[in-house]
C-alpha positions as CSV (number, residue, x, y, z in Angstrom):
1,X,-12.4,-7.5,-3.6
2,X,-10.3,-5.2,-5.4
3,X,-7.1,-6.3,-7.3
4,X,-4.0,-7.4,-6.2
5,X,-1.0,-5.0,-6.9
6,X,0.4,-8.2,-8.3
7,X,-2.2,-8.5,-10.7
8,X,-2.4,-4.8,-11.9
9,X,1.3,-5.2,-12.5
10,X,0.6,-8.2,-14.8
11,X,-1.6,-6.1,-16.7
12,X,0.6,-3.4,-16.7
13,X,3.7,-5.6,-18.1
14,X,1.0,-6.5,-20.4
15,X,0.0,-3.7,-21.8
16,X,3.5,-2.1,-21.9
17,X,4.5,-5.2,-24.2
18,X,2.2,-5.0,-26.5
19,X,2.7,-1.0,-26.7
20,X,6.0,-1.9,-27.8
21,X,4.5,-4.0,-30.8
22,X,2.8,-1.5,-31.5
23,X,5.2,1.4,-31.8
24,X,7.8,-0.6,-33.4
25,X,5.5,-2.2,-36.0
26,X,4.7,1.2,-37.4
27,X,8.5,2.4,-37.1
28,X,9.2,-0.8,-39.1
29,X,6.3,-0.3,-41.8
30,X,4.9,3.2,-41.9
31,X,8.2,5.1,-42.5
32,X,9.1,5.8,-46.0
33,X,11.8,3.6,-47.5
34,X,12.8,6.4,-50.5
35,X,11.1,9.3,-48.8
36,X,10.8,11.2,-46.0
37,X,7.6,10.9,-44.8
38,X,4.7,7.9,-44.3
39,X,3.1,5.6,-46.3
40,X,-0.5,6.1,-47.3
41,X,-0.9,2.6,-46.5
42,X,0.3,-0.6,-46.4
43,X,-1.7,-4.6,-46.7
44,X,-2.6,-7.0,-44.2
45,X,1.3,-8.5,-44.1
46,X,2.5,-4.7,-43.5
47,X,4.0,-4.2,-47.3
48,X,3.5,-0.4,-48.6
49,X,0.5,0.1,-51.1
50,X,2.4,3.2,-53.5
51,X,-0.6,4.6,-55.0
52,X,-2.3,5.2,-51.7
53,X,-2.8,8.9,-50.8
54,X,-1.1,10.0,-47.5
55,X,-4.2,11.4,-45.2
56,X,-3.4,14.4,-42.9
57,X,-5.4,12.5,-40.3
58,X,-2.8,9.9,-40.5
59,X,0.0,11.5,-40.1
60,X,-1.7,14.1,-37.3
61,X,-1.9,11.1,-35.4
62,X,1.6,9.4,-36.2
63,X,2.5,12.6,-35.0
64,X,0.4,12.6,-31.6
65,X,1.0,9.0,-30.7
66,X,4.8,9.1,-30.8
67,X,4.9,12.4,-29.3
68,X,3.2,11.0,-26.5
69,X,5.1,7.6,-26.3
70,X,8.8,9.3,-26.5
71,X,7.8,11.4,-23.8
72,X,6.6,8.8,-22.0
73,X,9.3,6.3,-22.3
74,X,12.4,8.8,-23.2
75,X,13.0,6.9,-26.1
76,X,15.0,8.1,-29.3
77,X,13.7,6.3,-32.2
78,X,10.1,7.6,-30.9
79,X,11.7,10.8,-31.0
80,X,12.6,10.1,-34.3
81,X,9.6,9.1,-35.3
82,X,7.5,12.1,-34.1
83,X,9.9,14.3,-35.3
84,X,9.7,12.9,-38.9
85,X,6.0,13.4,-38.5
86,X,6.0,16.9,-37.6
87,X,8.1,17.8,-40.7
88,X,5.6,15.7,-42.8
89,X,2.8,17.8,-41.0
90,X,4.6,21.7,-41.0
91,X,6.4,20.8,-44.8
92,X,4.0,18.9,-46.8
93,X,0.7,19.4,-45.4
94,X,0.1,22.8,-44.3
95,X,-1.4,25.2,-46.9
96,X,1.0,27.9,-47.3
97,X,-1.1,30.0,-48.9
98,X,-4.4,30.1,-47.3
99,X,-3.6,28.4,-43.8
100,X,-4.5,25.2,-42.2
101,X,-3.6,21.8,-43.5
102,X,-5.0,19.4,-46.7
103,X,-6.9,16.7,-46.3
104,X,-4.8,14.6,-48.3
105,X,-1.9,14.4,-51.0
106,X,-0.5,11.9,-53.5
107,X,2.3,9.9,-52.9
108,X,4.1,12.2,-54.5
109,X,3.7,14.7,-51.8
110,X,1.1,17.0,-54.3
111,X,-2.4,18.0,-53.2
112,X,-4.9,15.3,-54.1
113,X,-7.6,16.9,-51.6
114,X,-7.9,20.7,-50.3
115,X,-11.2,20.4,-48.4
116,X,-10.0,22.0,-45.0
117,X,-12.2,19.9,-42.2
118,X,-12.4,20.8,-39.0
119,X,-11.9,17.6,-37.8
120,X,-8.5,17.2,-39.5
121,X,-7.6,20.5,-38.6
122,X,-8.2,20.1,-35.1
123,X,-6.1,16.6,-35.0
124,X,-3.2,19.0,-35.8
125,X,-3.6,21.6,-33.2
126,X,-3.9,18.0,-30.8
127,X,-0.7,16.9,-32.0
128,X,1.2,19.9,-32.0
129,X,0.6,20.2,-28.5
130,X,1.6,17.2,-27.4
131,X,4.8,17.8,-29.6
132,X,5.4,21.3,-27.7
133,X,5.5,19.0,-24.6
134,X,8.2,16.6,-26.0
135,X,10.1,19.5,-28.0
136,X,9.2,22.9,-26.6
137,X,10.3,26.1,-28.6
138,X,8.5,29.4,-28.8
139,X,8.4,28.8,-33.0
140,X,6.5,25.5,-32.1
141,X,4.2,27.6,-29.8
142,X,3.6,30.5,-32.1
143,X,2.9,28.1,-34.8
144,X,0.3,26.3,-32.4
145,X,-1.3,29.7,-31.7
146,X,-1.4,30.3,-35.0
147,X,-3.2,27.5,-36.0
148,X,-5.9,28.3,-32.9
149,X,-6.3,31.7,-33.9
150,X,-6.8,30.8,-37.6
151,X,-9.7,27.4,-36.3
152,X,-11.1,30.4,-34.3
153,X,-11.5,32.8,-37.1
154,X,-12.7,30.2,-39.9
155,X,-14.4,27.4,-37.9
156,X,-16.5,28.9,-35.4
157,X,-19.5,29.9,-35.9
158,X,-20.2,33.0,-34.7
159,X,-24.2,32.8,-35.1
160,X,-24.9,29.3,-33.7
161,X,-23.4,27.5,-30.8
162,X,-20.2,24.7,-32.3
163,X,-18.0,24.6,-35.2
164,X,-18.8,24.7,-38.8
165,X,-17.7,20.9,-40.1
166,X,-16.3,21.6,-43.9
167,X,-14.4,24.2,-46.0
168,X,-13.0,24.6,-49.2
169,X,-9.5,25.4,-49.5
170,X,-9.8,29.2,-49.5
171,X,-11.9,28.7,-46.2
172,X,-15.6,29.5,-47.8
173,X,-18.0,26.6,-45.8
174,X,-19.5,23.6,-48.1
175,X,-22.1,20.8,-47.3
176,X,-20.3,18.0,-48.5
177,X,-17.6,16.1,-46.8
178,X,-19.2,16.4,-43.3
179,X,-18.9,13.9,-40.9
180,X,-22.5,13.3,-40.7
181,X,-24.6,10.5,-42.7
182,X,-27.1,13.2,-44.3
183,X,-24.3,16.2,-43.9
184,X,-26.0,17.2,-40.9
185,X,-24.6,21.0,-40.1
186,X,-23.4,19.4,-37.0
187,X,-21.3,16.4,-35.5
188,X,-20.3,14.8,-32.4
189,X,-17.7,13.6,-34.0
190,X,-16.0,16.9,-35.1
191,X,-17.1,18.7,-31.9
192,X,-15.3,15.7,-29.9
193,X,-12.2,15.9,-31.8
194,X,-12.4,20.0,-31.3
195,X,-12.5,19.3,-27.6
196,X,-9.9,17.1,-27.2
197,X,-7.5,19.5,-29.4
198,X,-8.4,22.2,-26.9
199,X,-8.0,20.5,-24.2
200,X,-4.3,19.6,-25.2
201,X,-3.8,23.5,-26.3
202,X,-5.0,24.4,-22.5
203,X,-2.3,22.0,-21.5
204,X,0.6,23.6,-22.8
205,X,-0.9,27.5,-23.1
206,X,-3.0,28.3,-20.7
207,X,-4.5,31.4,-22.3
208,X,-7.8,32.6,-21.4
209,X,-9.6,32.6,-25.0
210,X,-8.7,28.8,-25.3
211,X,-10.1,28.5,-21.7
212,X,-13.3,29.8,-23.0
213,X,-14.0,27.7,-25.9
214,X,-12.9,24.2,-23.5
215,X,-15.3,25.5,-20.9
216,X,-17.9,26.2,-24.1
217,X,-17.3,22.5,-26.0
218,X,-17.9,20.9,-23.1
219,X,-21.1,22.7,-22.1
220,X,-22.5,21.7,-25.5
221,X,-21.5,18.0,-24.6
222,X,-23.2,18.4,-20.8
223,X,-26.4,20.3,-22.2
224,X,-26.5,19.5,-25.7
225,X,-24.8,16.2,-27.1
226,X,-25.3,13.8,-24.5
227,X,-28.3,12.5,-24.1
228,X,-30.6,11.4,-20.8
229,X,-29.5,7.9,-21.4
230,X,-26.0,8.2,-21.3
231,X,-25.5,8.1,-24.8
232,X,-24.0,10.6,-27.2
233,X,-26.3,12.1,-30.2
234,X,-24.8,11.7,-33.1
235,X,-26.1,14.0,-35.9
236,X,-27.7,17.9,-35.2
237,X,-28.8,21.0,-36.4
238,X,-27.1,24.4,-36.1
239,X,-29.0,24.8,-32.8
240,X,-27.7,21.6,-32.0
241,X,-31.2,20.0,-31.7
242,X,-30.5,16.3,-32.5
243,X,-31.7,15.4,-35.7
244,X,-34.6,12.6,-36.5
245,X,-32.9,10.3,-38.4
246,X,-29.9,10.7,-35.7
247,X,-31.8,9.9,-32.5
248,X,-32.0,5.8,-33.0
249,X,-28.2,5.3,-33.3
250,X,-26.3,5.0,-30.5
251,X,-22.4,4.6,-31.4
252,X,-21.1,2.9,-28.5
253,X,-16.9,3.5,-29.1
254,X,-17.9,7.0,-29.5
255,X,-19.9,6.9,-26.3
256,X,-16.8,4.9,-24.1
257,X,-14.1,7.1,-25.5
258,X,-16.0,10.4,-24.6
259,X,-16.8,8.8,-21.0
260,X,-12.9,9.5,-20.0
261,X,-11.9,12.3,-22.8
262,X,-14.9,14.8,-21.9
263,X,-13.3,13.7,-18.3
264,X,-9.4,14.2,-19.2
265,X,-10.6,17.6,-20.9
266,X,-12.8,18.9,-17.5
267,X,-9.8,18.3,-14.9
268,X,-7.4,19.6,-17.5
269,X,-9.5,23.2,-17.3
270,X,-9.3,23.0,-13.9
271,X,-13.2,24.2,-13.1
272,X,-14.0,21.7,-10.1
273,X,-18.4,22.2,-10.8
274,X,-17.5,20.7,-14.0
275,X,-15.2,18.3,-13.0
276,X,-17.7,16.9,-10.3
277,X,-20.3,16.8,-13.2
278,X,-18.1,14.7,-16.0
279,X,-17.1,12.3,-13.1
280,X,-20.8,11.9,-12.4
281,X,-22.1,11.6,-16.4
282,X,-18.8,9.3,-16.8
283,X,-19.9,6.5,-15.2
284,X,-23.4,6.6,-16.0
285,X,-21.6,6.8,-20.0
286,X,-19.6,3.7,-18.8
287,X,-22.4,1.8,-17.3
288,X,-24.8,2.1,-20.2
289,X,-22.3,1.0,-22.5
290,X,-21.3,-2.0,-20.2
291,X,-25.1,-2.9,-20.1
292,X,-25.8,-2.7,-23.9
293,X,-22.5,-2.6,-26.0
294,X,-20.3,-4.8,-24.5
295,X,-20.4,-8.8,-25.4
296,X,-20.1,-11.6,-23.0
297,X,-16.9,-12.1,-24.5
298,X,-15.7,-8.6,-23.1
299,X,-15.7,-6.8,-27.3
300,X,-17.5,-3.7,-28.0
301,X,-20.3,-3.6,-30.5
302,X,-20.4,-1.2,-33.4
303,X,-23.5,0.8,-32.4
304,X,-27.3,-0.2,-32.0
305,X,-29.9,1.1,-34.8
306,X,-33.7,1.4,-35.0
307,X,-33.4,2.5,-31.1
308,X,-31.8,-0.3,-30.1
309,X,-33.5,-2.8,-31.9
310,X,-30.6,-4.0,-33.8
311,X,-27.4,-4.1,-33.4
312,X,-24.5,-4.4,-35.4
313,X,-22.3,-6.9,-33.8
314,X,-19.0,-6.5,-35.7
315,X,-16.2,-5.3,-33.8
316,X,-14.0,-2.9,-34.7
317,X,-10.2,-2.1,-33.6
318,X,-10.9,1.5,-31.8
319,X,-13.8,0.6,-30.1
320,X,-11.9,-2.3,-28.5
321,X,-9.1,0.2,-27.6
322,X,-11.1,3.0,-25.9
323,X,-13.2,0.4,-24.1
324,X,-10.1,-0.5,-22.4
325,X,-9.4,3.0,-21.1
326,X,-13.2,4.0,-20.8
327,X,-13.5,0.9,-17.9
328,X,-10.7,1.6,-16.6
329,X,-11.6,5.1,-15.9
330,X,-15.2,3.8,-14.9
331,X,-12.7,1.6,-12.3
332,X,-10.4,4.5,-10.8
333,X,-13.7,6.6,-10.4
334,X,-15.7,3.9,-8.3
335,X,-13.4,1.7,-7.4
336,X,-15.9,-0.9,-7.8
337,X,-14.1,-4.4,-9.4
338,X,-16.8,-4.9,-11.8
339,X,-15.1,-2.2,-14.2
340,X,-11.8,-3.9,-13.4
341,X,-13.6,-6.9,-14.7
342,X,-14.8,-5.5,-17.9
343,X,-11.2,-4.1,-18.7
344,X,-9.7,-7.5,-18.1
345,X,-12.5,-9.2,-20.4
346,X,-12.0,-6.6,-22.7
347,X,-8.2,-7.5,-22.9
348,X,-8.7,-11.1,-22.8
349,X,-10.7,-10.8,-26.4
350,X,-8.2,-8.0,-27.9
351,X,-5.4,-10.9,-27.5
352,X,-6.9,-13.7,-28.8
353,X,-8.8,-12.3,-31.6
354,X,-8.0,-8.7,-32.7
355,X,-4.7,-8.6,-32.0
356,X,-2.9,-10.2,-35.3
357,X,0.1,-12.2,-33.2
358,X,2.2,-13.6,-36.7
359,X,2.3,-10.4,-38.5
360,X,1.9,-7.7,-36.2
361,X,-0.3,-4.5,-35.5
362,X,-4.7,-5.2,-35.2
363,X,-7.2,-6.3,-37.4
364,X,-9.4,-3.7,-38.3
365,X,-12.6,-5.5,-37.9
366,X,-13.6,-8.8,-36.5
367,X,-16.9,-10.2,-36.8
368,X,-18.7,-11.3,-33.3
369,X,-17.0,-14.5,-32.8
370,X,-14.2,-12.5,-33.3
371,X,-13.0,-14.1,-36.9
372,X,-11.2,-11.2,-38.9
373,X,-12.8,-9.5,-42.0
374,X,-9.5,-10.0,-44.2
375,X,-11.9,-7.8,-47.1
376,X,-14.7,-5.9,-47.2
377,X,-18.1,-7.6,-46.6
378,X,-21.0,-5.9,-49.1
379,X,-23.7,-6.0,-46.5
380,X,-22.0,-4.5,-44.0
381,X,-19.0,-1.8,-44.9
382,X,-16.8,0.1,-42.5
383,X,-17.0,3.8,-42.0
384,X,-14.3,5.5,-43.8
385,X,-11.2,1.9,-43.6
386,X,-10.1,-0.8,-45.0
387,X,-10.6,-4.3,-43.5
388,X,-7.5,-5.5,-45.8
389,X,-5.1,-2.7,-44.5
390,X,-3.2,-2.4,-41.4
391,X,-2.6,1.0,-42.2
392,X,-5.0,3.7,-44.4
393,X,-6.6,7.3,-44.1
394,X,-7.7,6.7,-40.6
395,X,-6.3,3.1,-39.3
396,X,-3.6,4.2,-36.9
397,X,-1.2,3.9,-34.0
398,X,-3.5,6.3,-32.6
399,X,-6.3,4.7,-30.7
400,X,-4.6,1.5,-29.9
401,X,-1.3,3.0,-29.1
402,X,-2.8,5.9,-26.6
403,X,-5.2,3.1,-24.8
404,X,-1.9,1.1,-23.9
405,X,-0.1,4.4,-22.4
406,X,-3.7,5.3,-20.9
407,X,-3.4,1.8,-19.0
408,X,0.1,2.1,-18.1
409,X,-0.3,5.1,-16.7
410,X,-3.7,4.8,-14.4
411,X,-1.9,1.4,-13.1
412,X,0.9,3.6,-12.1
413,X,-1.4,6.0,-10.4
414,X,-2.9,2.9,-8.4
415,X,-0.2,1.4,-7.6
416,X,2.4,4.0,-6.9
C-alpha cells in the first residue's frame, strides 16, 4: 500500500522545518561578524574558530545551497546569503592571474593554498550555475563560460578518457593532493563532482561542447566506474581500469548519492537511451545499498573493506543526507513502499540521533548506536572533517540542506 497524501505531507512539513534550521543556523553562525565573507569554521556550540582557513569548497557550496534555497522559497535573506557568497567566491578566491580558484586562504583573506583541484574547481562552475538561475546576467554567464572553457583547457585530459585530479597554481599537473588514498591518477570522486558541475552548466547553457563532455562523464560512470554489483569503483588508472587496492571498498554514500545524481544529470541532457539506462542502474545502485549499507535502524554505513568483509559502522552526516534522496528516488522510480520505508527509517534516525536539537545544525559523525563523536577517535579518523566542528573545509549546508529541498520537492511532484 502506497502512502497516504496525508502522510507525505507530514514528511514534507517535516523536512521543510528542519530546512529552515538549517539555513538559518548557517545565516546565524557562518557569516562573518567583522568581515565580509565566512568563517573557516566554527565548534560544536556554533562559536567561530579565527585561525581556521576558509576552504573554497566551503564557500562553493554556501554559495550552491543558498542559491538553490532562495530560489526555491523566494526568500531575501537567502538571497543575501548567496549573494555574499558569490562575492567571497569572484573577489577572494578566484586567481586573477592564472585563472580558476584557490584551494584555500587565511582568515585574513591571503592565499594559504594554491593547488588548483579539479574537484574544487568544478564545485564553482556547480554553483555558479545555480546562481545564474537565481540572478541571471550575461557577466554571470560569461564568467561561467569562462571558467568551462578554462576546466576544459587545463583539466581534461586529452590522451586518456576523464580529468586530471591536481594542479599547481600555474596549472602544471602534480601527484599529490588527489583525491585518491594512493594518489591514484583517477577518482570517482572528482569525476562525480565534474558531472554534476556539467550537468548544472547544461541547465542554464545549453551549448553543444558542454553537451558532449555530460554525455562523455556519464559514459565513463555507465562503462567504466560502476561496477557489475551496483557499486561505484573508487580508485583507477588513466585507462580507468580500477585499481587493486581500490576494488574491495565499497563507499556506500558515494554509491546512494550517485544513484539519483548520475540520474538528475541523464534527464537533464535530455538523451532518452541514457535516461532509460540510469533509471535502470539507479535502482539496482539503491537496492544494493539497501541490502548491505543500510542498518536496521534506517543509518548508512561508512563503506565495507576487505570486499565486504568488514564494515565500518560509523555514520556519517552526508551519507545520512543522500540516503534520504537516493530512496526516495529508488521510491518515485518503482513506486514500490519498501523505498518509502527506507526513507522514513532513514529520517526517523537522522532526528533522534544526528540531528543536534539544543544547539542546532548535525553531528558530523555518530557511532552505530548513533552516540555522537564530539572528538576525533584514533582508530578510526574521518576523511578530510572534524568531529568537533559544525562547520570546516568540507562540513556544509550542502548535503544536508540540498537532501531537504530534494524531499520537498519529489513530495510535491507526488502529490501535486
Amino acid at each position: 500500500m502506497n502512502p497516504s497524501g496525508n502522510e507525505l505531507q507530514l514528511y514534507k512539513d517535516k523536512f521543510r522545518l528542519e530546512l529552515n534550521n538549517i539555513l538559518n543556523w548557517w545565516k546565524d553562525h557562518a557569516v562573518e561578524k567583522n568581515g565580509d565573507g565566512f568563517y573557516g569554521a566554527a565548534d560544536l556550540d556554533g562559536n567561530p574558530v579565527p585561525e581556521a582557513n576558509k576552504s573554497c569548497v566551503l564557500n562553493a557550496r554556501i554559495l550552491w545551497t543558498f542559491s538553490a534555497a532562495a530560489k526555491m522559497h523566494g526568500n531575501t535573506a537567502y538571497r543575501d546569503i548567496a549573494t555574499r557568497a558569490f562575492k567571497v567566491i569572484s573577489e577572494k578566491f578566484t586567481d586573477h592571474e592564472f585563472g580558476g580558484f584557490f584551494m584555500e586562504l587565511t582568515p585574513e583573506n591571503k592565499i594559504a593554498s594554491d593547488i588548483k583541484h579539479t574537484y574544487a574547481q568544478a564545485f564553482v562552475v556547480y554553483a555558479l550555475s545555480k546562481y545564474y538561475e537565481l540572478e541571471p546576467s550575461p557577466e554571470l554567464m560569461d564568467a561561467i563560460q569562462t571558467n568551462f572553457h578554462l576546466l576544459e583547457e587545463k583539466t581534461r585530459d586529452k590522451q586518456h578518457p576523464g580529468y586530471i585530479e591536481a594542479f599547481t597554481r600555474e596549472w602544471k599537473p602534480i601527484e599529490e593532493n588527489r583525491m585518491a588514498d594512493n594518489n591514484e591518477p583517477r577518482s570517482m570522486n572528482t569525476h562525480l563532482h565534474v558531472l554534476e558541475a556539467y550537468a548544472a552548466l547544461y541547465n542554464v547553457w545549453k551549448d553543444e561542447r558542454v553537451r558532449n563532455r555530460l554525455t562523455g562523464l556519464l559514459n565513463i560512470f555507465i562503462h567504466k566506474i560502476i561496477r557489475d554489483s551496483g557499486h561505484l569503483g573508487i580508485f583507477f588508472d588513466k585507462d580507468f581500469n580500477e585499481t587493486e587496492s581500490s576494488k574491495g571498498i565499497c563507499s556506500f554514500g558515494h554509491d546512494i548519492e550517485a544513484s539519483w545524481l548520475l540520474l538528475e544529470a541523464a534527464e537533464i541532457l535530455g538523451d532518452e537511451e541514457i535516461i532509460l539506462r540510469m533509471k535502470n542502474i539507479s535502482v539496482i545502485m539503491a537496492s544494493v545499498v539497501e541490502r548491505e549499507g543500510v542498518d536496521k535502524d534506517g543509518g548508512l554505513f561508512l563503506e565495507s573493506v576487505r570486499f565486504g568483509s568488514h564494515i565500518r559502522t560509523n555514520k556519517h552526516w552526508w551519507l545520512q543526507a543522500e540516503n534520504l534522496v537516493g530512496f526516495m528516488n529508488a521510491f518515485e522510480l518503482t513506486g514500490d513502499e519498501k523505498y518509502w520505508e527506507t526513507v522514513k527509517l532513514s529520517w526517523g534516525f537522522i532526528d533522534r540521533h544526528v540531528i543536534d536539537h539544543k544547539r542546532g545544525e548535525w553531528y558530523t559523525k555518530v557511532n552505530r548506536m548513533g552516540v555522537p563523536f564530539l572528538e576525533e577517535p584514533e582508530d578510526d579518523p574521518s576523511p578530510y572533517y572534524r568531529n568537533d566542528w559544525k562547520i570546516d573545509p568540507w562540513k556544509c549546508p550542502y548535503h544536508n540542506g540540498r537532501a531537504m529541498m530534494e524531499l520537498v520537492r519529489r513530495i510535491d511532484r507526488i502529490i501535486l
